[in-house]
Steps between C-alpha positions, in 0.01 A plus 500: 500500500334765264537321242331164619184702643477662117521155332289361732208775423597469116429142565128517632445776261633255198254196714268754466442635195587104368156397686314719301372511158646749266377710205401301197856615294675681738677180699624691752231752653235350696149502534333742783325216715238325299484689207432333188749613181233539137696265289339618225687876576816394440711615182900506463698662248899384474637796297880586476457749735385312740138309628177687513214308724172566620289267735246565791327371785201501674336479824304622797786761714506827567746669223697678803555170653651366170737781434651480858564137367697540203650828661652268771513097331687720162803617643584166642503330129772807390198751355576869611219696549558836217174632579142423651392193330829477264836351572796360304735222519775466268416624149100401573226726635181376699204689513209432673153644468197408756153542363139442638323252226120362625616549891785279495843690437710397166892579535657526165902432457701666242873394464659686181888628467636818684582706233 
């Protein structure tokens, strides 16, 4: 019984995050509410080593509001919180930095290899 109550919440989490739209280059993270991703932010490196990206978003939220987002939506898509702001999943690690830019708030996502 366990485990149908725990596919069942996986299920509206997956229904969830699906509805959404998700960071221009990251596939798989999703955008806090109605925030807009800056295109024109985006850059990807595919070294040996792994993938280095950068790309942001932007929009009118409080920044504590957004990191409660990603600190709960990010476990659910297999990203472990390492530290505040940072977390890993497999050989990747996602950073995420929120800044005030002309009173809306930018959040700026850094994937690179753990090392």
């Amino acid at each position: 019984m366990k485990i149908f109550y725990k596919a069942l919440i996986l299920s509206f989490l997956f229904l969830q995050v699906q509805a959404e739209e998700f960071v221009y280059g990251l596939g798989d993270v999703p955008i806090f509410k109605d925030m807009k991703s800056i295109e024109d932010s985006y850059i990807l490196f595919d070294k040996v080593d792994g993938r280095y990206l950068y790309s942001e978003i932007k929009g009118d939220y409080e920044i504590l509001e957004i990191q409660a987002y990603y600190k709960k939506v990010l476990p659910n898509l297999g990203w472990k919180l390492l530290e505040k702001n940072s977390f890993v999943r497999g050989d990747e690690i996602l950073e995420i930095q929120y800044l005030l830019d002309n009173s809306k708030t930018k959040v700026i996502f850094s994937i690179s290899p753990k090392k």
